[in-house]
C-alpha positions in Angstrom: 292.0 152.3 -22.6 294.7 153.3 -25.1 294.6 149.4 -26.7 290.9 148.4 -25.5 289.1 151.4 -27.4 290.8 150.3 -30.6 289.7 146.5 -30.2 286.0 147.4 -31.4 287.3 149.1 -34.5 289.5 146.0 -34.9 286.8 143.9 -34.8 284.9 145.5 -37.2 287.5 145.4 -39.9 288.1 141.4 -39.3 284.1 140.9 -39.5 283.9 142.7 -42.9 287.1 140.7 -44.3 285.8 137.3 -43.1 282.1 137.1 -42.8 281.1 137.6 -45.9 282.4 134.7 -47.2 281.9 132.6 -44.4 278.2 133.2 -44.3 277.5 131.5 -47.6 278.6 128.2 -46.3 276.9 127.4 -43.4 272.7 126.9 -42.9 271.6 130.5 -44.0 268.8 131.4 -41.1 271.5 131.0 -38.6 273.6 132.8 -41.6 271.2 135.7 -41.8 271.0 135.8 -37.8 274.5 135.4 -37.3 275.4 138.4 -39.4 272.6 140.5 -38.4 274.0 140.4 -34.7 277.6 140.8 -36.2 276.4 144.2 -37.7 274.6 145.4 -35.0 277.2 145.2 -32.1 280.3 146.4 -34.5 278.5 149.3 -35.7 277.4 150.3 -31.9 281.2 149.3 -31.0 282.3 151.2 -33.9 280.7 154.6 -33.2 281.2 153.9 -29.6 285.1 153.7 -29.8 285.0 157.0 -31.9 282.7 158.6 -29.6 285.3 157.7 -26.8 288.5 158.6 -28.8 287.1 162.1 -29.6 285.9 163.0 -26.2 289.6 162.0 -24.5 291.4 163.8 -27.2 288.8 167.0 -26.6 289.0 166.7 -23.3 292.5 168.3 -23.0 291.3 171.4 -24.5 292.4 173.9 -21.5 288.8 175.7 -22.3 287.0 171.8 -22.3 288.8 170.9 -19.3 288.0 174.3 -17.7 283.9 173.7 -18.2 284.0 170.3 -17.1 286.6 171.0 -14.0 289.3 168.3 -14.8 292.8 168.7 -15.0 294.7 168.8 -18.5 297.9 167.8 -16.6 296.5 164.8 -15.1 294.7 163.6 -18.1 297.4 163.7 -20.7 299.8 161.7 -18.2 297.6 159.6 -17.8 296.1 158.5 -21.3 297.1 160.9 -23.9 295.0 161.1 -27.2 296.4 163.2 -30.1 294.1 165.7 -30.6 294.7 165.2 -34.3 293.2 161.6 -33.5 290.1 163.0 -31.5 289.2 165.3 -34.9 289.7 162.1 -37.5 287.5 160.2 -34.7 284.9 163.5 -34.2 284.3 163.9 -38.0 284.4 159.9 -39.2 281.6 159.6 -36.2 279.8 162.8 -37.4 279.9 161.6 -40.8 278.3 158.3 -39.7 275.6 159.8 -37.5 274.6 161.8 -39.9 274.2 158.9 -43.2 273.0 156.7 -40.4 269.9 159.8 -40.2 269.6 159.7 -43.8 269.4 156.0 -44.1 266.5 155.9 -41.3 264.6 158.4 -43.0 264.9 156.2 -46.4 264.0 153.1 -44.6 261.0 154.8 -43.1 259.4 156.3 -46.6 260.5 152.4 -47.9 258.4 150.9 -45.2 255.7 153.3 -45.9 255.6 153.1 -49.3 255.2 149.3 -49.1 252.5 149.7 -46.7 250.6 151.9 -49.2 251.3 149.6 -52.0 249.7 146.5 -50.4 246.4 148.7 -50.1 246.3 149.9 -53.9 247.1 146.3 -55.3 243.9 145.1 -56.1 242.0 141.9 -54.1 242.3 141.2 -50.5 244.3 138.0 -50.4 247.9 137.5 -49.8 248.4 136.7 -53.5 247.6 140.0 -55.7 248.4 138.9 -59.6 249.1 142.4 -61.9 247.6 141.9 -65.2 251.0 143.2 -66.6 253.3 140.8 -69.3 256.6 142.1 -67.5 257.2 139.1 -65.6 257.7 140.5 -62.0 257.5 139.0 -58.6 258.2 140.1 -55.2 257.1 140.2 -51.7 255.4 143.6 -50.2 256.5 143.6 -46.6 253.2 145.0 -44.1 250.4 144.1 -41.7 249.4 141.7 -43.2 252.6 141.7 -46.3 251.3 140.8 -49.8 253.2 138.8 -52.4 252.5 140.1 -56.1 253.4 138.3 -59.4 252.7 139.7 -62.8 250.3 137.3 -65.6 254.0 137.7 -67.8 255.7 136.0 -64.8 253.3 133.0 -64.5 253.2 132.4 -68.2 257.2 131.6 -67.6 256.6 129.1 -65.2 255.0 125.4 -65.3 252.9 124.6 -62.5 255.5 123.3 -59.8 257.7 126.1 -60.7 255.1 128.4 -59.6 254.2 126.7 -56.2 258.3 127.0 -55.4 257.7 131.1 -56.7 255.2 131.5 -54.0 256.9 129.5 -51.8 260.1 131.4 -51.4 258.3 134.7 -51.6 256.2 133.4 -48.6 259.6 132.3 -46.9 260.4 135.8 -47.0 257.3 137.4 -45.4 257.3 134.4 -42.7 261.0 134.9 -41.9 260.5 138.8 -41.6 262.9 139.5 -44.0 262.4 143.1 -44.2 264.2 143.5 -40.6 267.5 142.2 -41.3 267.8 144.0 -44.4 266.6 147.4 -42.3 269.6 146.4 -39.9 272.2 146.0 -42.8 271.5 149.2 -44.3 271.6 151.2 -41.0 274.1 149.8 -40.2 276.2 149.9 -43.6 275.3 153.4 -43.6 276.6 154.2 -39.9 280.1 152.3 -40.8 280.6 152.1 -44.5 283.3 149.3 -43.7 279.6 147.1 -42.9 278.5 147.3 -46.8 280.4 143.7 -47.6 277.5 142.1 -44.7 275.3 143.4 -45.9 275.5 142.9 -49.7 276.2 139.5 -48.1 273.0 139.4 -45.9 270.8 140.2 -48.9 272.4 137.1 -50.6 271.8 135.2 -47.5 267.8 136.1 -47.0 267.5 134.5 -50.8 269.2 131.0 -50.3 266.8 131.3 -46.5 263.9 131.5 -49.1 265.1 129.1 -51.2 265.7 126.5 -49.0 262.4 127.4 -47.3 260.3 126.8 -50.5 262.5 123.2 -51.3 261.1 122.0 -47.9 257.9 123.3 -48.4 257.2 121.5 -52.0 259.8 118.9 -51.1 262.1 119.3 -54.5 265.2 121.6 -54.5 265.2 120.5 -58.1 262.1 122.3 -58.9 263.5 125.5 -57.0 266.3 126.0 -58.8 264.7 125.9 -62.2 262.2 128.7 -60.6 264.9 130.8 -59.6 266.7 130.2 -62.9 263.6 130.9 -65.1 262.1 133.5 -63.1 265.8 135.1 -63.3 265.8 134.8 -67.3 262.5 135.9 -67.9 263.2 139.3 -65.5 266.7 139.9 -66.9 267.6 143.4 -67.7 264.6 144.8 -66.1 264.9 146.8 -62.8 265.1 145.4 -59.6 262.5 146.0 -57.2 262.5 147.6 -54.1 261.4 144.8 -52.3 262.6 141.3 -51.4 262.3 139.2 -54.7 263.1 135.3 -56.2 265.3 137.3 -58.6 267.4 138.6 -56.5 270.8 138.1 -55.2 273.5 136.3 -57.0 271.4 133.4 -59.1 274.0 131.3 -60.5 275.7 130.4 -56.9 271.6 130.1 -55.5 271.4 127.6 -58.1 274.0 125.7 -57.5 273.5 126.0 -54.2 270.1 124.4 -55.2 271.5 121.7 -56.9 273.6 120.3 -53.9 272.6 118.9 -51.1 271.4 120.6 -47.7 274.1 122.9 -46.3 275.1 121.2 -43.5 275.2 123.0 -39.4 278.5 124.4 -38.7 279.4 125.9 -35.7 282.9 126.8 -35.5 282.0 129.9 -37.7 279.7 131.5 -35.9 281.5 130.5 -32.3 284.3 132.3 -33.7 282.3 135.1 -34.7 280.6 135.1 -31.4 284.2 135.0 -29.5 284.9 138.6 -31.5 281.6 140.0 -30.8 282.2 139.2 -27.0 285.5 140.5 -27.3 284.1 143.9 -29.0 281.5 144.3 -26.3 283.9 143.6 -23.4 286.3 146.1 -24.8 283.9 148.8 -25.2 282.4 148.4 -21.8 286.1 148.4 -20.5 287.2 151.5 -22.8 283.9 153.4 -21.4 285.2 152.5 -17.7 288.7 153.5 -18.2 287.4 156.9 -19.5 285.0 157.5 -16.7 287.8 156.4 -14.4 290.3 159.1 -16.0 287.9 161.6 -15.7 287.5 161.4 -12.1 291.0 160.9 -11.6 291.5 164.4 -13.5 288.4 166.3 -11.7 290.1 165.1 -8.2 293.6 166.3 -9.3 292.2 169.8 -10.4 290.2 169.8 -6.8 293.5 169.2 -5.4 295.1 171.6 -7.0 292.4 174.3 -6.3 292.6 173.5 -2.8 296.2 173.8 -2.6 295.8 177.5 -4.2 293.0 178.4 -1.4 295.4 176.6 1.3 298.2 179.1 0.3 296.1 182.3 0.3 293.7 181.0 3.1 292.9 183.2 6.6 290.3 181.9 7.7 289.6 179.7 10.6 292.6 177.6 11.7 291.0 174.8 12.3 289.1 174.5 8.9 290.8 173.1 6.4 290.5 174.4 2.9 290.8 170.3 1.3 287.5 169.8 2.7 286.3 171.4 -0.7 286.8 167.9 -2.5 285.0 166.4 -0.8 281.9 168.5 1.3 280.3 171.8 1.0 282.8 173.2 -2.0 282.4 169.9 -4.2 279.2 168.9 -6.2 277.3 165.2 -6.0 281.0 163.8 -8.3 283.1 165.2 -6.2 283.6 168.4 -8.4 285.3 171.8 -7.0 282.6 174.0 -7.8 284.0 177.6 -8.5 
């Protein structure tokens, strides 16, 4: 345990280094699934490994120990955690439980607010147009999700520019892009190490979009002068909420535009995959070795209070007072109960 529980937290720290950067090369849907996953298991193996490290370094309070009837002996020879360590670990978990409640709650008033705002924009259709000059466009995530563009925004776009607006705003309601950016930001807000994937994941869910919308009108050309006007015409006005053409970082969407097809790569994501499987493994192994030095501990301190009764013992000679480890004076786990 004393390398394996560290390996998550590792992992996590190589992910946020690397990924970022090597997300925008590749195809971005397996982008934007490849780093979804990547944040979900190092944020669980993140706050797992914490959770682990605390409870060993906790567990060799005399008091602790006493409650959960293990000895203190046994489990600092056998794997001893600072209990310096165990507080760092108790509070940085803490800490991320607690933003990681505060970012649900947000996401949960964001998804109802967007739900609310498809029923008050006027019409029925999936298109709602605002009779507003402030060019604006974006896409309402719901059941079903609207996309709404202002009168200001169409008048900034010629007619094939406006088919590749709609088009990437539809890519984003198709590809469910509201879910990966709701595991980014739970997941950034559980392990703040996590924000570079997900400011990367947001820029990822864009160039989905826009490569979605070039094989939908069949011009990437086209595209990228949407993206660029529609970025002009919004500029210095705030961003919305919601999944929009303006978003992300234009100039490198653009260019992106202007190149050819990002080609499938897989040793990326098969060396991601390898640290993901090797975060996963560790955790499950950490969790075993813990659960193993537990036992190991609660057996020693049976032993021990066995040895105790054996010394003071006048009962029957032929009893044995060990047989509390392991019949009537020991609990379902083999615990001495006292």
């Amino acid at each position: 345990m004393r390398i394996s529980v560290y390996v998550p937290l590792v992992v996590t720290v190589v992910l946020a280094v690397l990924a970022p950067r090597a997300a925008r090369r590749p195809a971005p849907r397996l982008a934007a699934w490849s780093l979804a996953c990547a944040a979900l298991v190092t944020a669980i193996g993140w706050l797992g490994s914490l959770a682990l490290l605390a409870f060993t370094g906790f567990a060799q309070i005399p008091e602790v120990a006493e409650e959960g009837h293990w000895s203190v002996t046994a489990l600092r020879a056998q794997d001893p955690v600072s209990l310096g360590v165990a507080t760092v670990s108790a509070l940085t978990l803490a800490a991320g439980l607690v933003s990681l409640g505060v970012a649900a709650v947000r996401q949960g008033r964001y998804v109802l607010w967007a739900r609310r705002e498809c029923g008050r924009v006027p019409g029925d259709t999936e298109l709602a147009v605002l009779d507003d000059e402030a060019p604006q466009a974006f896409a309402l995530p719901g059941t079903p999700g609207r996309i709404v563009v202002s009168r200001g925004m169409l008048r900034c776009l010629g007619d094939a520019e406006r088919e590749a607006l709609l088009a990437h705003e539809r890519a984003h309601l198709r590809g469910r892009h509201h879910h990966f950016q709701t595991v980014w930001r739970l997941t950034a807000a559980a392990n703040p190490l996590l924000r570079p994937l997900a400011e990367a994941g947001g820029f990822v869910l864009e160039r989905w979009a826009d490569e979605e919308a070039a094989a939908r009108i069949g011009s990437r050309t086209v595209v990228a002068r949407a993206v660029g006007r529609a970025a002009l015409a919004s500029a210095g006005m705030p961003r919305p909420a919601s999944l929009a053409a303006t978003g992300g970082a234009v100039p490198q969407r653009v260019q992106a535009l202007l190149a050819p097809p990002p080609p499938r790569r897989t040793l990326p994501f098969a060396a991601g995959a390898l640290l993901l499987t090797l975060c996963c493994a560790s955790l499950a192994n950490a969790a075993s070795d813990s659960e193993n030095l537990v036992e190991s501990a609660e057996r020693a301190q049976c032993a021990a209070d066995a040895g105790a009764l054996g010394a003071a013992w006048t009962g029957h000679p032929g009893q044995r007072p060990e047989a509390c480890c392991h019949a009537g004076g020991a609990d379902g786990h083999g615990r001495h109960r006292r």
